[in-house]
C-alpha positions in Angstrom: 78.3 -48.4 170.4 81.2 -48.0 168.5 80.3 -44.5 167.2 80.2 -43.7 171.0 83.7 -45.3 170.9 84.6 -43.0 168.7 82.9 -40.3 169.6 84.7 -40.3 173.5 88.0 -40.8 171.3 87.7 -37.7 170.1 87.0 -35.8 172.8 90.4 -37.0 174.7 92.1 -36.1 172.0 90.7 -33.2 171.8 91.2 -32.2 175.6 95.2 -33.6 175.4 95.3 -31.3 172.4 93.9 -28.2 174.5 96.1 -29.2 177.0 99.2 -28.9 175.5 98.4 -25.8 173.8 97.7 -24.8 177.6 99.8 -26.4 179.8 99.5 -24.6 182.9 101.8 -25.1 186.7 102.1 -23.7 189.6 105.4 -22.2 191.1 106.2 -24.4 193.9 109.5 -22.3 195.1 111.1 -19.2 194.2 114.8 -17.3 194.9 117.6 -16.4 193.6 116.5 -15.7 190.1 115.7 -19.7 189.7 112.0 -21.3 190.3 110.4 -24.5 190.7 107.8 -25.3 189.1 105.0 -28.1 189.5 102.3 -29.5 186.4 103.9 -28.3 183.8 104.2 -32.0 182.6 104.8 -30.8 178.6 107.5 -28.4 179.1 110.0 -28.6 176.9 114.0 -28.1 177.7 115.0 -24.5 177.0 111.6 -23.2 176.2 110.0 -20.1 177.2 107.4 -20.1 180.2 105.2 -17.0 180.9 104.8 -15.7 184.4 103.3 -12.8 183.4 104.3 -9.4 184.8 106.8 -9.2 181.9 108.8 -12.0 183.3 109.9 -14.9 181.4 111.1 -18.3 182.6 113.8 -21.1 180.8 113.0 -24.3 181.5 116.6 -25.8 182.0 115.5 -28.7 184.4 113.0 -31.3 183.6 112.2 -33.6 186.8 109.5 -36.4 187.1 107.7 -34.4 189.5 108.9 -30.4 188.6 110.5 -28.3 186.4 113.3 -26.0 187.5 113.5 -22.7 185.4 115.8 -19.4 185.5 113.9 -16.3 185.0 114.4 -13.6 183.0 113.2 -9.8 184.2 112.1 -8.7 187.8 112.3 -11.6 189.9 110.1 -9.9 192.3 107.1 -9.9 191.1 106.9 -13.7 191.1 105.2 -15.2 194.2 104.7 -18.8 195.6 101.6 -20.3 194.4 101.3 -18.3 191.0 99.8 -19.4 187.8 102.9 -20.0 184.9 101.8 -21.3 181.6 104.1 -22.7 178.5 104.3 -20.9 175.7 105.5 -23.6 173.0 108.6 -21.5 171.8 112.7 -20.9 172.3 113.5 -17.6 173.6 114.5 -15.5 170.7 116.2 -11.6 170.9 116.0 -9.2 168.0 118.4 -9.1 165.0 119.8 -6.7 161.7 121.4 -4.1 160.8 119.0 -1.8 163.1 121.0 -3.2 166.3 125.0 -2.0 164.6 125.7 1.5 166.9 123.5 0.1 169.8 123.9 -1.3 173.6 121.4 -3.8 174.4 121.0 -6.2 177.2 120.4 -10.1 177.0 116.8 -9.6 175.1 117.8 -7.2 172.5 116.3 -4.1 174.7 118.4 -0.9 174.1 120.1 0.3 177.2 121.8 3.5 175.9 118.4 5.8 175.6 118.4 5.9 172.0 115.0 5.1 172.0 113.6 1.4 171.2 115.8 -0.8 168.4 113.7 -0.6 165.2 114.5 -4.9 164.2 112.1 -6.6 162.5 113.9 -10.1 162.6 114.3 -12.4 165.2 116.8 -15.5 165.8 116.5 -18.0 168.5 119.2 -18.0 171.2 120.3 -21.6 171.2 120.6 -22.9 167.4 122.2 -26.0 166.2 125.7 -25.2 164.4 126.5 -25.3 160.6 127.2 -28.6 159.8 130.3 -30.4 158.1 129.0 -29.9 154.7 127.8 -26.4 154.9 131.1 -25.1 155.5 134.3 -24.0 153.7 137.8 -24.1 154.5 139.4 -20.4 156.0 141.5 -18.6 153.7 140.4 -14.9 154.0 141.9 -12.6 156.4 140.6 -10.9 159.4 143.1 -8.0 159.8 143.4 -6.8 163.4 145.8 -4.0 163.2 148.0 -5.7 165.6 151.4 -6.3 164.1 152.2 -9.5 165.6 149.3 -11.3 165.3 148.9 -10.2 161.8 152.3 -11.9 161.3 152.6 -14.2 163.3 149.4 -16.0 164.6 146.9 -14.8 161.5 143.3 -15.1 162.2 140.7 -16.0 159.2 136.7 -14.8 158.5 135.2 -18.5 160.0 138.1 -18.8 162.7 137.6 -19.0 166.8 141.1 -17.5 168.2 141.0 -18.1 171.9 142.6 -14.6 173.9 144.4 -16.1 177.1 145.8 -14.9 180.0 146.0 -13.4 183.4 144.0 -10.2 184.7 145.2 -6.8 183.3 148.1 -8.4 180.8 145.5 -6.4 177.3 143.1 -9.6 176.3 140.0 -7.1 175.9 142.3 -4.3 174.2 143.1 -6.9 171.2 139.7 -7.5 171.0 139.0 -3.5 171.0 141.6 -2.8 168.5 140.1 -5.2 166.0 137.1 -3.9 166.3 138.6 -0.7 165.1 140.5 -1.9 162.4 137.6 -3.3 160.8 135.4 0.2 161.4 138.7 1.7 159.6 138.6 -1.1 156.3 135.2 -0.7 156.1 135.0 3.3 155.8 137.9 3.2 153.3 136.2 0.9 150.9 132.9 2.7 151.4 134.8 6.2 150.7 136.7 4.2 148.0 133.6 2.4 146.6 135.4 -0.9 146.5 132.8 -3.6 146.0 135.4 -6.1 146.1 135.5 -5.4 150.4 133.3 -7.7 152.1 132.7 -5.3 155.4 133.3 -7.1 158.7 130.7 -6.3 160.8 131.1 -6.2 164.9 129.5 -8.2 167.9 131.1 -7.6 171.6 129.7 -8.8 174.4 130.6 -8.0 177.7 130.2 -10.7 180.6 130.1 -9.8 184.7 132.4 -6.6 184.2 132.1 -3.4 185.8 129.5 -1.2 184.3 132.4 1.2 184.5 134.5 -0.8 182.3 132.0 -1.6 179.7 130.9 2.4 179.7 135.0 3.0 178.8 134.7 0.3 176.1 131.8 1.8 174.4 133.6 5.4 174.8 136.7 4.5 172.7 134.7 2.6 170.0 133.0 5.8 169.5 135.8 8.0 170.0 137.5 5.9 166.9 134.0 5.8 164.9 133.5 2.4 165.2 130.2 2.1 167.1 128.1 2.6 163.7 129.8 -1.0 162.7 129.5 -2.8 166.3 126.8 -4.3 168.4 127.4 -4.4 172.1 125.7 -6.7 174.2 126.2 -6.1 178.0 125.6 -7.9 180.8 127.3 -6.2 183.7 128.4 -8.1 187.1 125.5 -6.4 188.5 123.4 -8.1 186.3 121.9 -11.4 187.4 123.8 -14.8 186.7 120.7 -15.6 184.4 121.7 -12.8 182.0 125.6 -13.3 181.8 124.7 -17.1 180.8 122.4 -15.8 178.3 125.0 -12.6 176.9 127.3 -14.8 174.8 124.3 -17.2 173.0 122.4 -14.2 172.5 125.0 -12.2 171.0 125.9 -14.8 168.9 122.5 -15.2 167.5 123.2 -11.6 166.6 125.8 -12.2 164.5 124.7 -15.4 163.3 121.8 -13.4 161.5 124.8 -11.5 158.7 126.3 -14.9 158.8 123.4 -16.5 157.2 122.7 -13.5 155.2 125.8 -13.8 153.1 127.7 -11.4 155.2 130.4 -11.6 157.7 130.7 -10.9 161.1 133.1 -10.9 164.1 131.7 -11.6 167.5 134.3 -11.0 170.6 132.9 -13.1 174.0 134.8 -10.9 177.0 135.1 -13.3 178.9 133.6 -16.5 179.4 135.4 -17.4 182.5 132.9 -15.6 183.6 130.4 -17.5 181.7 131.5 -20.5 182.8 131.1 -18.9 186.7 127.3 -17.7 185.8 126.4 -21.2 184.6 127.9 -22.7 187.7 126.2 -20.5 190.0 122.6 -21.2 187.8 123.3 -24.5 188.1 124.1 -25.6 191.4 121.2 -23.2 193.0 119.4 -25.6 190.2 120.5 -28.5 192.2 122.6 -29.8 189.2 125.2 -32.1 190.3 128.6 -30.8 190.8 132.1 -31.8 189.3 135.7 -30.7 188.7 135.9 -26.9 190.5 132.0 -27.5 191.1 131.6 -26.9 187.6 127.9 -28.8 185.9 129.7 -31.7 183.8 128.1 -29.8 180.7 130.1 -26.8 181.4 132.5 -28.2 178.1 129.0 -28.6 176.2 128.2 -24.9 177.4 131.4 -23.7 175.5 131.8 -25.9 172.5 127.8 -25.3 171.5 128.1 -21.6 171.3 131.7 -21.6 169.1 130.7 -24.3 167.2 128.5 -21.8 165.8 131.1 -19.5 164.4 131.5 -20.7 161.0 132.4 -19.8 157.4 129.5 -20.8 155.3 130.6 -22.1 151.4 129.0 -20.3 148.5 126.1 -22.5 148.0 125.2 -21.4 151.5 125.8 -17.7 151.1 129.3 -17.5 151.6 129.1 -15.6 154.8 131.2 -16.3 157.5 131.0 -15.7 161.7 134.4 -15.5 163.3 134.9 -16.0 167.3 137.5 -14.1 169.5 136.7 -15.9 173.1 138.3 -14.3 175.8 139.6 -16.1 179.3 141.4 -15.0 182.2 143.7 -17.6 184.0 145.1 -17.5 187.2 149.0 -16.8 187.7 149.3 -18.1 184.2 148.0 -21.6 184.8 146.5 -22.4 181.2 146.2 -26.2 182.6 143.0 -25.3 184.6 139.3 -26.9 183.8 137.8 -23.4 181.8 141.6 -22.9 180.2 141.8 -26.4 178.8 138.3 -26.9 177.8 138.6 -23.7 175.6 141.7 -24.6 173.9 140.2 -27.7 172.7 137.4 -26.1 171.3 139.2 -23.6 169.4 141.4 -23.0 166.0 144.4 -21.5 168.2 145.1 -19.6 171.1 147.0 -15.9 171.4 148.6 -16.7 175.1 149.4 -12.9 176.7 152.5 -13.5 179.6 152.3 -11.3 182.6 156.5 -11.1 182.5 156.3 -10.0 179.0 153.8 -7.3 180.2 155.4 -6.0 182.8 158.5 -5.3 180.9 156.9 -3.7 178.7 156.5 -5.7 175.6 153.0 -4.4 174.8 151.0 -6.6 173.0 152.5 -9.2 176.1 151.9 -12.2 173.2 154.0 -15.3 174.3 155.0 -16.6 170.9 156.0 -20.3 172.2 152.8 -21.0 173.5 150.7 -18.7 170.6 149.1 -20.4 167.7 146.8 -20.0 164.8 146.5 -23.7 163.1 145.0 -21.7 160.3 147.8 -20.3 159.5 149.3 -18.4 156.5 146.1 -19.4 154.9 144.5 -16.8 156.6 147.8 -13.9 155.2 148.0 -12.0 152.4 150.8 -13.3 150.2 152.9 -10.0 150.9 152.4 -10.6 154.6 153.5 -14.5 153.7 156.5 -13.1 151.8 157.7 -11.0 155.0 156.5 -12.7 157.9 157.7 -16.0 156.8 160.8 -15.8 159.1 159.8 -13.6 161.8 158.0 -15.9 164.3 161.1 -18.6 164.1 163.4 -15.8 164.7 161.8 -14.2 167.5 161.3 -17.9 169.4 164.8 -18.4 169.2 165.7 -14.9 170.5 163.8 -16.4 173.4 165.8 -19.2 173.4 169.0 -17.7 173.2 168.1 -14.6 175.3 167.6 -16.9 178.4 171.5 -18.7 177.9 172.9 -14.5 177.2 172.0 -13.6 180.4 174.5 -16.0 182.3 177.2 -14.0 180.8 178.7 -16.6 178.6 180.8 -15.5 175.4 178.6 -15.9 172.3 179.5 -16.3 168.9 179.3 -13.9 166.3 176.1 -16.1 164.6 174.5 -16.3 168.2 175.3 -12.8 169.1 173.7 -11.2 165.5 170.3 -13.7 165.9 170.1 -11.6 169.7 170.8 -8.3 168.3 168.0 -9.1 165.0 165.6 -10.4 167.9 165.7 -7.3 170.5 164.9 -5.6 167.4 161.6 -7.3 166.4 160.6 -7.5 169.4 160.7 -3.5 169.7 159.2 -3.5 166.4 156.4 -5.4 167.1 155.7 -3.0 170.8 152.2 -0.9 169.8 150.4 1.2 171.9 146.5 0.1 172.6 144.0 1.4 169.9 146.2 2.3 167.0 145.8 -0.4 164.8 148.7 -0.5 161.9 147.1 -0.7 158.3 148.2 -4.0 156.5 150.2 -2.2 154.2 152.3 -0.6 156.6 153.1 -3.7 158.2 154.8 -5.5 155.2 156.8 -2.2 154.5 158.0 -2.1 158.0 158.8 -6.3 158.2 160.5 -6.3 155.0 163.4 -3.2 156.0 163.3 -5.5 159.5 163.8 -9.0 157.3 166.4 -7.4 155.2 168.3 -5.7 157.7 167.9 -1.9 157.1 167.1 -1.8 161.0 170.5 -3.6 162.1 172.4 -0.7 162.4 170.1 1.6 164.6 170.3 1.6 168.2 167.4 -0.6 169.8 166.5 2.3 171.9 166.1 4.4 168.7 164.1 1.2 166.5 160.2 2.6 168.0 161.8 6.3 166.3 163.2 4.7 163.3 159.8 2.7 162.7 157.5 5.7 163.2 159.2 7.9 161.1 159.6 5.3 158.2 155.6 5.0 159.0 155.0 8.8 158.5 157.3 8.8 155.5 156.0 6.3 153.7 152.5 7.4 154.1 153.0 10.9 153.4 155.7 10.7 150.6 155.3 7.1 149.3 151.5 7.0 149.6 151.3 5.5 146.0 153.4 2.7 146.8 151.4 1.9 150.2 148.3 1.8 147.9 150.0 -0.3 145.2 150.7 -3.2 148.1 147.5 -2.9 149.3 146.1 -3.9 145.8 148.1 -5.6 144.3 148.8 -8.3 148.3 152.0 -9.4 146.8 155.8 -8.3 146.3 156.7 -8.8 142.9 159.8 -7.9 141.5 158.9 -4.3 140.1 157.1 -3.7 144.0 159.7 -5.3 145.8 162.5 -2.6 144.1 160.0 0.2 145.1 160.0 -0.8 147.9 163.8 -1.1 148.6 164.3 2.5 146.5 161.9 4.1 149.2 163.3 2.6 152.2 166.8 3.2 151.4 166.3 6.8 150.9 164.4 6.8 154.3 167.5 5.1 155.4 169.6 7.5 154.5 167.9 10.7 155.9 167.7 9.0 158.9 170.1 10.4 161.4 
């Protein structure tokens, strides 16, 4: 009797086993990219489901009675009634160095008919962060090529530097022109052989835009060479709202993989306001209870998963190191709304772009009162320290003072020279989109603005005086540009080089 027992033991085991490994449902409901599901009692939360056809489902909800999934592929061909099955595993998108010069949507497939992406490797779309331990502090520079945010609100390898603002005020060009920067370090140390250069390699991904837009993007990344160092993931607004909440987790993966392979990576999320609208719209046609702007109450969860991710890894751990440019719009300036705050929090800092500032030209529009990196100068060479100590303090007050000057008031002679030295760095720091400024340059050019070899010229003449100190320095004074760049700090000998060279500038310029 008791081997009989035993015997009938087996056998349900044996059928719970097979039915796992087989766990088959029934779609109960089906529209707008989201089904319902019923028997698939050991479906798991963000696992893949197999409708066959070539369409793939992600369970999100898990009800007593049903699971509610958002599909992936041609919605179409799913029917009421059909057969789905689990399939035990987390979605997962290609990655490596075969995807850098490609366009490819949510799932890794290529969209710019350069035949199929060659990638072995595969990373799972949701991942747990690096934890507490695994990481290191910041302290190595991501140079955009943007003057005042190289001075003024540094970003480091392993940083997540929010982009705010309103429509049209140049969020995605900073993103852009970093991109290109990097392309432009990477070739030089290539065609220098400089091991020393850890290459920065290049994730953009584009959420609910134009497809018009994203085709420009991709255009001037390979009009400035810098598609062989980039990896654009796109999912356009004519995409479904399943693929723009998949676009930022799966490019992120994509990075994630140089990351963990002891290189480093930049990954720019343009934007995830839009995100955050995709995930509302999956979510309330998934019945998911509502909350502030009808956002799911895990649209903060949503955000602060995927940046947690961006992380620089310490040297037991590879050393490698993912850094996070997230980009949101605002409206009319409001940076106190739900998406706006949520981000803020998340992040190491935020680069606020004003609409006033844009419109009167001051092009990057950066608000510097409301800017910050709370990395710091520990993310700045020390030459970039030694200049740019100043500048940000100086330009605030400007701002300051600027707004009492225009009531006519007499000034004194202190108040009156801090508002001349400020209309000055801000003209300085005016640079037209995609022509990233090489580090080098930039010191030179703060340190004749910080020891007043600029006072003297006409601020309607400083954009002149600047781009002709540029072209002389890099045509006559090449040598001392390089020594800068190698040696990253003014010392004594450097800093009277320095002065020698820009005082002759000084005085051929009429």
């Amino acid at each position: 009797m008791s081997n009989l027992l035993r015997e009938i033991e087996e056998q349900i085991a044996g059928a719970k086993t097979s039915v796992a490994r087989h766990n088959v449902g029934v779609v109960r409901q089906i529209g707008d990219g989201v089904a319902k599901i019923e028997g698939l009692t050991d479906a798991m939360l963000n696992e893949m489901l197999d409708f066959g056809s070539g369409v793939i489902g992600l369970a999100l909800n898990l009800e007593e009675t049903e699971v509610g999934a958002i599909l992936i592929g041609d919605c179409t061909l799913v029917r009421e009634g059909q057969e789905v099955r689990t399939t035990g595993k987390l979605l997962q998108v290609p990655v490596g160095k075969e995807l850098l010069g490609r366009v490819v949507n949510v799932l890794g497939q290529p969209l710019d008919g350069k035949g199929p992406v060659a990638a072995t490797a595969s990373y799972p779309v949701e991942k747990i962060a690096p934890g507490i331990i695994r990481r290191r502090s910041v302290n190595q520079p991501v140079q955009t090529g943007i003057m005042a945010i190289d001075a003024m609100i540094p970003i480091g390898r392993g940083q997540r530097e929010l982009i705010i603002g309103d429509r049209s005020t140049g969020k995605s060009t900073i993103g852009i022109d970093t991109i290109i920067n990097q392309a432009r370090l990477n070739r030089e140390a290539e065609a220098a052989g400089d091991r020393s250069y850890r290459p920065l390699y290049c994730v953009y991904v584009a959420i609910g835009q134009k497809q018009s837009n994203i085709a420009r993007t991709i255009h001037v990344l390979e009009q400035n060479d810098a598609m062989a160092y980039t990896v654009v993931v796109a999912a356009s607004a004519s995409d479904s709202a399943t693929n723009q909440y998949l676009a930022p987790f799966a490019g992120c993966a994509m990075g994630e993989w140089f990351m963990d392979n002891g290189m480093d990576a930049l990954i720019i999320y343009d934007d995830l306001s839009k995100h955050a609208v995709a995930y509302r719209q999956v979510s309330l046609v998934l019945k998911r209870p509502s909350g502030r702007e009808a956002y799911p109450g895990d649209v903060f969860y949503l955000h602060s998963r995927l940046l947690e991710r961006a992380a620089r890894l310490d040297e037991k751990y590879g050393n490698g190191s993912l850094t996070a440019l997230p980009i949101i719009e605002t409206q009319m300036g409001d940076v106190s709304a739900y998406i706006p705050t949520n981000v803020i929090s998340i992040t190491d800092g935020q680069i606020f772009l004003e609409t006033d500032l844009f419109y009167q030209g001051v092009r990057p529009a950066i608000s510097v009162g409301i800017s910050v990196s709370r990395v710091g100068s520990a993310a700045q060479v020390k030459a970039m320290k030694q200049v740019a100590g100043r500048i940000k303090l100086d330009l605030a007050q400007f701002r300051e003072l600027a707004a009492f000057a225009q009531f006519g008031s007499d000034l004194d002679e202190k108040t009156r020279a801090q508002i001349e030295r400020g209309k000055r760095i801000v003209e300085v720091f005016k640079q037209p989109q995609y022509r990233p400024i090489p580090v080098e340059v930039q010191v030179a050019v703060l340190w004749a603005v910080q020891n007043a070899f600029f006072d003297d010229v006409a601020v309607e003449r400083i954009k002149e005086c600047q781009d002709r100190l540029t072209d002389y320095l890099q045509t006559r004074q090449a040598d001392l540009l390089g020594r800068i760049r190698r040696e990253k700090a003014l010392g004594d000998d450097l800093t009277a080089s320095l002065k020698a060279a820009v005082t002759e500038f000084k005085s051929a310029f009429k």
